[in-house]
N, C-alpha and C positions, 0 to 999 in steps of 0.2 A: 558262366562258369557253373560247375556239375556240382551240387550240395555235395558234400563228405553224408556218412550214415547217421554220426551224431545229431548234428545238426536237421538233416530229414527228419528222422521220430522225433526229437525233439519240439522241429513243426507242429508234428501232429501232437503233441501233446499240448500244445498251447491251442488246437483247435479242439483240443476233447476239452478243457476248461473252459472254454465257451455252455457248457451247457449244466456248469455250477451254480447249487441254486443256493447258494451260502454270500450276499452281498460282499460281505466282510473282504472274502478270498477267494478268487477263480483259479483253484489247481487243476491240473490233469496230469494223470500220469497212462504211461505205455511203457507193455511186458515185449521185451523183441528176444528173438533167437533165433540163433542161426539167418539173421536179417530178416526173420520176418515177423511178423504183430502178430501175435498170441493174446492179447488184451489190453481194454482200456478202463480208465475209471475218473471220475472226476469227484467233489466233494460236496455233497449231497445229502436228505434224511434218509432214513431207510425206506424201501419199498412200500406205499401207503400211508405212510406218516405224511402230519404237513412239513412242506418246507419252510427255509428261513425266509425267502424272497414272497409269501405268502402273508398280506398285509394284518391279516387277524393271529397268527402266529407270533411271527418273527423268528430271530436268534435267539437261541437259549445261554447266554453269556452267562460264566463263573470262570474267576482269577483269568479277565481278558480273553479265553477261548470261546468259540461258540463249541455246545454241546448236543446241539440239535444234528451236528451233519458227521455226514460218517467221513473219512477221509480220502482222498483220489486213490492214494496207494492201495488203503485196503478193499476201495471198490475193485479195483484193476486185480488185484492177490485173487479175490472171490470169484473171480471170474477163470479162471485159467487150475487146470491140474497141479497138482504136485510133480509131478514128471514135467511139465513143460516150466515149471519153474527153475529149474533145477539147471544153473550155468548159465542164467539167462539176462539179460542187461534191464534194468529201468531208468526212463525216462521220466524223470519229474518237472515241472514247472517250479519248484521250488523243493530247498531242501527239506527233506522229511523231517518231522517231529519226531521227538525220542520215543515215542511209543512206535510209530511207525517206523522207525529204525530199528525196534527191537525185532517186529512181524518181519520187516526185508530180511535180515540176519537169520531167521528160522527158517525163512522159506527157501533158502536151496539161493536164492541170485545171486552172483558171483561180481555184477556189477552195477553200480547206481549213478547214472549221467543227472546234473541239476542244471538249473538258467537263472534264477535266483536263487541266490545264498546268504542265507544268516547264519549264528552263531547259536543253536538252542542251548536249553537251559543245561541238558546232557547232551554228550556226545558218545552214544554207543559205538559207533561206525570206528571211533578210535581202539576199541578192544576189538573188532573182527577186520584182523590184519589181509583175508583172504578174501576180503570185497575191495572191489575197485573201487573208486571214488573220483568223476571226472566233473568240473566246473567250468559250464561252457559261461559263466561270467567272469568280467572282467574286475567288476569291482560289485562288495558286498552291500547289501542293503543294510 
């Protein structure tokens, strides 16, 4: 039987989180429009920093987060235009954190597909009524 679209990116977004170097959490996120990949990102340091999975480093932990890695969403945001963002769907591995829900909400997407779901500490996505929000989970972690 033929994947649905969802589900497809979706895929791929749990094979872009294969290449997360944060032990903690393996995200990925995918930018689609118009059904097709405009971008990827996974949850990472920045560009020439060390990472977390880098045994003389590590995780930069404060109040439970790590602080060393940037997040899949706004790797994937960084990657892509303004214009190609703009009505365009994400795919998450998991749902965004409230800071990265504030970044999805400015940037123009008009939809946010997830596969794991929790409940963060804020929910912006509840004040921007004009983003979609689809949970291809069945039950919440």
């Amino acid at each position: 039987m033929r994947k649905d679209w969802d589900n497809y990116f979706m895929d791929i977004a749990f094979q872009v989180s294969e290449r997360s170097t944060c032990p903690r959490l393996h995200v990925g996120a995918v930018l689609v429009r118009d059904k097709r990949l405009k971008g990827t990102g996974y949850n990472g340091s920045p560009k020439g920093l060390p990472h977390c999975d880098d045994e003389e480093h590590g995780c930069y932990i404060k109040n439970n987060h790590c602080l060393r890695t940037i997040h899949a969403e706004v790797n994937c945001l960084l990657e892509v235009s303004p214009e190609e963002r703009m009505g365009a769907t994400l795919y998450v591995t998991h749902t965004p954190c409230p800071e990265c829900q504030k970044l999805i909400i400015t940037s123009g997407i008009s939809r946010v597909v997830f596969a794991k779901e929790y409940t963060p500490e804020i929910n912006w996505f509840k004040y921007a009524n004009w983003i979609e929000l689809v949970s291809l989970s069945p039950t919440k972690e």
